[in-house]
PARO-615621 format. One record per residue (C-alpha): residue in three letters; x, y, z. Coordinates in nm, 3 decimals, padded with zeros to 5 digits. Last residue first. Layout:
BEGIN
TITOR   nutor         x         y         z
TITOR     ALA         X         Y         Z
...
***
This chain:
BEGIN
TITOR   nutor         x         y         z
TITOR     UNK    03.942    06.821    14.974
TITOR     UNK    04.301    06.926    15.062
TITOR     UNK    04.371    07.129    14.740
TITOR     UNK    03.991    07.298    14.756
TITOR     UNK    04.087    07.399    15.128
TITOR     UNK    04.352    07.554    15.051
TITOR     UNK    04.295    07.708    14.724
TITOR     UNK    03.996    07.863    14.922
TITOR     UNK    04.211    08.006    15.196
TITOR     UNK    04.452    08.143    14.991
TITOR     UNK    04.199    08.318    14.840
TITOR     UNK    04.050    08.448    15.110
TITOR     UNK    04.405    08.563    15.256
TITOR     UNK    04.474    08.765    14.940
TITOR     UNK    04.671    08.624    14.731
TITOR     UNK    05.048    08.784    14.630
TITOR     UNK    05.175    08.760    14.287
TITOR     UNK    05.158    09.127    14.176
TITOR     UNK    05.251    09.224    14.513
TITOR     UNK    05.619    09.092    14.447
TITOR     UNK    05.819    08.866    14.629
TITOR     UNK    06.237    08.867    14.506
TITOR     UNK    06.319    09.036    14.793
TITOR     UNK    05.980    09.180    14.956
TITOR     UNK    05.821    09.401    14.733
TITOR     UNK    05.494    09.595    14.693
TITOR     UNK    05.475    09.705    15.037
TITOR     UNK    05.144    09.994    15.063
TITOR     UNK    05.164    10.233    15.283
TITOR     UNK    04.875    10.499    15.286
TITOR     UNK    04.786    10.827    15.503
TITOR     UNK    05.163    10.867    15.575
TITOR     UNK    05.261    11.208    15.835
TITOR     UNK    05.408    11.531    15.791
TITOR     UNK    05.581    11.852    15.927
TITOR     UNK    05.683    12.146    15.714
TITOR     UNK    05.991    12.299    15.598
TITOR     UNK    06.035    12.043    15.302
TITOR     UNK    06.331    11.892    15.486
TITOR     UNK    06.064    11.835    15.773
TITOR     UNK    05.834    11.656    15.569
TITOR     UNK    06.111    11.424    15.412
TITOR     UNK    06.182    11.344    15.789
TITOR     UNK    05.877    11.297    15.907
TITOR     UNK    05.796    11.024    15.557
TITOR     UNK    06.154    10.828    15.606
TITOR     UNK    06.018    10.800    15.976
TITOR     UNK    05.691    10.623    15.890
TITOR     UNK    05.892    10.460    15.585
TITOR     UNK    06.059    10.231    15.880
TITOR     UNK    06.399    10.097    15.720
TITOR     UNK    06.503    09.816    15.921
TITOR     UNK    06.607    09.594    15.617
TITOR     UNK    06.717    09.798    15.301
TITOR     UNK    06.527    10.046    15.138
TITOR     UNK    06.344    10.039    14.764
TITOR     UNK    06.118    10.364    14.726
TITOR     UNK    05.773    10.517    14.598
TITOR     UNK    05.630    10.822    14.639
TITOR     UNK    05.306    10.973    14.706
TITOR     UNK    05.323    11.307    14.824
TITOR     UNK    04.978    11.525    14.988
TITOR     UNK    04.879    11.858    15.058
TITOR     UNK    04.994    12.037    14.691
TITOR     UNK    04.917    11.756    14.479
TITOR     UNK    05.179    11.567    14.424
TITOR     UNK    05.259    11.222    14.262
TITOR     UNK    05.493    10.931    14.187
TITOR     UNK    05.846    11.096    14.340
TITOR     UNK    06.126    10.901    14.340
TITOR     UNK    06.337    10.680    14.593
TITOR     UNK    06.590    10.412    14.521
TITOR     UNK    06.850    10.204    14.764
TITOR     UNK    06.782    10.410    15.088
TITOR     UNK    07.022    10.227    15.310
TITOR     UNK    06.956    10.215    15.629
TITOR     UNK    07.152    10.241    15.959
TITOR     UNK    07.024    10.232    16.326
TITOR     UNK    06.985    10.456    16.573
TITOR     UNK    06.984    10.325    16.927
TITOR     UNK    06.632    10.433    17.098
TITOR     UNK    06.631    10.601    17.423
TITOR     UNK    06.304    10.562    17.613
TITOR     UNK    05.916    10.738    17.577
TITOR     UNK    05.693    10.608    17.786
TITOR     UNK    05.313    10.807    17.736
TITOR     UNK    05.173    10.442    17.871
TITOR     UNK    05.065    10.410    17.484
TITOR     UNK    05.468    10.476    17.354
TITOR     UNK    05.538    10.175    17.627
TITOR     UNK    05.361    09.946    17.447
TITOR     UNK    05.438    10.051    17.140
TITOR     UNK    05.785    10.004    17.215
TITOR     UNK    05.798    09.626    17.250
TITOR     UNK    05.958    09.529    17.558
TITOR     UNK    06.283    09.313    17.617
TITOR     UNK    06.495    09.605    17.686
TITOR     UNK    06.401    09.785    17.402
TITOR     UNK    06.175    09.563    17.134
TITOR     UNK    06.071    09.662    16.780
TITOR     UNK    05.703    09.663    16.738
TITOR     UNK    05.700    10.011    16.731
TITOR     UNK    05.510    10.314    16.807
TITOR     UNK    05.828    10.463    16.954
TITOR     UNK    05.978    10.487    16.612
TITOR     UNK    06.333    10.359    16.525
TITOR     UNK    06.589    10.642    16.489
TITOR     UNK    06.755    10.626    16.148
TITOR     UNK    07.110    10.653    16.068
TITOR     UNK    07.207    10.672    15.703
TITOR     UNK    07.355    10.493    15.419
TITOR     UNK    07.216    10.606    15.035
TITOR     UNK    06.973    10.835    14.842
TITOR     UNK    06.775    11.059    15.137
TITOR     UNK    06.913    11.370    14.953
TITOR     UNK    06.707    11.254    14.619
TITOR     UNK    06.390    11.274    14.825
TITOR     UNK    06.467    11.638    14.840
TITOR     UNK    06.540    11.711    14.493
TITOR     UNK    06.234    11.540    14.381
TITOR     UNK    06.014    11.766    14.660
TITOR     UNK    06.159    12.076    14.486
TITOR     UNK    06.078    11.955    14.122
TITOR     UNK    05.780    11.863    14.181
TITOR     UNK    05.745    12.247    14.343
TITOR     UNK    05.615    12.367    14.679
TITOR     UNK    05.496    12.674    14.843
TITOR     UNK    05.523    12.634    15.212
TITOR     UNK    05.371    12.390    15.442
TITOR     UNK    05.155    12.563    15.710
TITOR     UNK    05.282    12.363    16.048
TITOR     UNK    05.057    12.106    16.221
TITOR     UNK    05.115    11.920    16.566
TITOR     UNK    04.982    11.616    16.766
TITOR     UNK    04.748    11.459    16.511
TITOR     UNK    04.635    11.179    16.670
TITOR     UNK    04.749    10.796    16.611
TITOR     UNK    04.631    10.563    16.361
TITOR     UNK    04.687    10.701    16.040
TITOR     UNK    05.076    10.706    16.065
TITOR     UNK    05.331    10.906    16.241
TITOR     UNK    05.219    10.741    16.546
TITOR     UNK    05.165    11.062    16.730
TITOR     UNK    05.026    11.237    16.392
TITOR     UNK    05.202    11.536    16.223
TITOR     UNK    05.020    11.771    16.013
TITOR     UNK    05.090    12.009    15.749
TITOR     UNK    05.190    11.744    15.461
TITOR     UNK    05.001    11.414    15.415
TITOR     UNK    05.254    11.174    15.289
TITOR     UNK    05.152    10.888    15.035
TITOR     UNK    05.405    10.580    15.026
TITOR     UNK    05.516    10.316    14.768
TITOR     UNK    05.688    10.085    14.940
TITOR     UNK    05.989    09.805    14.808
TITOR     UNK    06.215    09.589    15.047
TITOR     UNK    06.530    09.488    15.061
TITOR     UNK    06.602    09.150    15.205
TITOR     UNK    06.701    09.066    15.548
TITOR     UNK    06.358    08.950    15.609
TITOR     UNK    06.369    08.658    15.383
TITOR     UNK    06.680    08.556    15.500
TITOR     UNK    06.521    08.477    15.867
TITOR     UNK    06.222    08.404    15.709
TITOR     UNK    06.427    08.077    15.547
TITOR     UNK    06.330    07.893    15.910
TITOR     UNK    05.984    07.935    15.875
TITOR     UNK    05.975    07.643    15.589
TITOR     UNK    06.020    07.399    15.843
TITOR     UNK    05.672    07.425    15.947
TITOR     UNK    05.499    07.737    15.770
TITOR     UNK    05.614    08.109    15.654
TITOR     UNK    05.436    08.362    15.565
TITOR     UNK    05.571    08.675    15.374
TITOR     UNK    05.371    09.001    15.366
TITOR     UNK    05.335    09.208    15.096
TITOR     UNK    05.014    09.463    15.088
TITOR     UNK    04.904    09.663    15.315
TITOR     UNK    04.953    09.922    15.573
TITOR     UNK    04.741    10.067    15.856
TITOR     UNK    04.829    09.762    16.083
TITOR     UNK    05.165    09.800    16.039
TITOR     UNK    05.378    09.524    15.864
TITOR     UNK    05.615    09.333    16.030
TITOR     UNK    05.922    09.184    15.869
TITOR     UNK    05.894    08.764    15.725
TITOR     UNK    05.580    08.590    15.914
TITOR     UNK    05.555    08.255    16.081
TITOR     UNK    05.385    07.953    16.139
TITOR     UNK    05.466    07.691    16.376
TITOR     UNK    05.130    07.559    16.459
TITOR     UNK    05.012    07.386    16.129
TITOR     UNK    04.636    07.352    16.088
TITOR     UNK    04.641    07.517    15.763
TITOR     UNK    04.382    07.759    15.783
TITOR     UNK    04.367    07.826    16.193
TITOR     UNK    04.789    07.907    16.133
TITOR     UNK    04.707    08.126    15.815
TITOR     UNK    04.460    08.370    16.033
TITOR     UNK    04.726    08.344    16.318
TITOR     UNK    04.992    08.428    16.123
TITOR     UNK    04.745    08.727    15.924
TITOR     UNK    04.637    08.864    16.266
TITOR     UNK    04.987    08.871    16.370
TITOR     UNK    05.112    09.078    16.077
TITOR     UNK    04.801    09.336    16.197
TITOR     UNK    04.477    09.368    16.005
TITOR     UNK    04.372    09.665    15.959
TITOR     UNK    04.479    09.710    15.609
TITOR     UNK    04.467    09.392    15.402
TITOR     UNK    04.797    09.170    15.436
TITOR     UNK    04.880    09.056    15.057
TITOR     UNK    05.025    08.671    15.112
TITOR     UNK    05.323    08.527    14.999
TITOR     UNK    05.328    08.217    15.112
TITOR     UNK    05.655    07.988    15.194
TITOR     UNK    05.558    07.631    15.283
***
């Protein structure tokens, strides 16, 4: 069974395998690319045999729409961490910040984040990133497929993209900060696509849950 499921914020991928697991009864269950716990929205479950087509899944590209807070830089580059530097952001245009994202268009290198889930060395960096370890990550190259601007405000960006596997919008969101002259970190991440899985489809885990157990009654 492949489920496309909206992960609420909070929650971590995890949370929602295990939450799905205790639902169905089944104990190989899966997900399809990690979400952060301050994100929401797509996440891909998959149960049984069915876990096995996460692996292509995952490799998909993937769509985010994004909201940077300008001025301030967290640890975690994200809502969870604390703010660890700020830097006045100058005078800014639409059409400035549209040029800008426009330069991320295509193949680049990409330094994963420490607060990660990915692993170094056969541990995952978050862990280490909360001991105050800090170790060489291998840059790795993504593909920034589409990217536009949805909104601005002065303080904040919201903008949407489609990236290719890998991609951590965390980073995307420092470094479009930093070619706007400022530092920055996301306040909201929301996935609303996952290869051909979009958020408009996805249940929530409740109401997965209820078709559930109304189907098995």
């Amino acid at each position: 069974m492949i489920l496309n499921i909206h992960k609420p914020i909070g929650w971590t991928s995890f949370d929602v395998v295990k939450k799905i697991r205790g639902i169905v009864r089944e104990k190989k269950v899966g997900h399809g690319g990690t979400l952060d716990p301050f994100a929401e929205g797509v996440l891909i479950i998959g149960t049984g045999r069915d876990t096995k087509q996460l692996t292509t899944i995952t490799a998909e590209d993937k769509s985010y729409t994004a909201t940077i807070q300008l001025g301030e830089m967290t640890n975690t580059l994200d809502t969870e961490g604390e703010i660890i530097e700020t830097k006045p952001a100058p005078e800014l245009s639409q059409e400035k910040i549209k040029q800008v994202l426009i330069s991320f268009l295509g193949k680049s290198l990409q330094t994963p984040p420490m607060y990660s889930a990915k692993k170094v060395n056969g541990q995952r960096l978050y862990k280490l990133a909360r001991k105050n370890i800090e170790v060489k990550r291998e840059p790795v190259e993504i593909q920034i497929k589409d990217i536009h601007l949805d909104d601005f405000n002065g303080s904040t960006s919201t903008f949407s993209s489609i990236c290719s596997k890998g991609t951590y919008i965390r980073v995307l969101g420092k470094d479009i900060a930093e070619k706007l002259g400022t530092v920055g970190y996301l306040t909201s991440l929301i996935r609303t696509q996952v290869g051909g899985f979009s958020i408009d489809e996805s249940q929530s885990i409740q109401e997965f849950e209820e078709s559930w157990k109304s189907s098995v009654v």
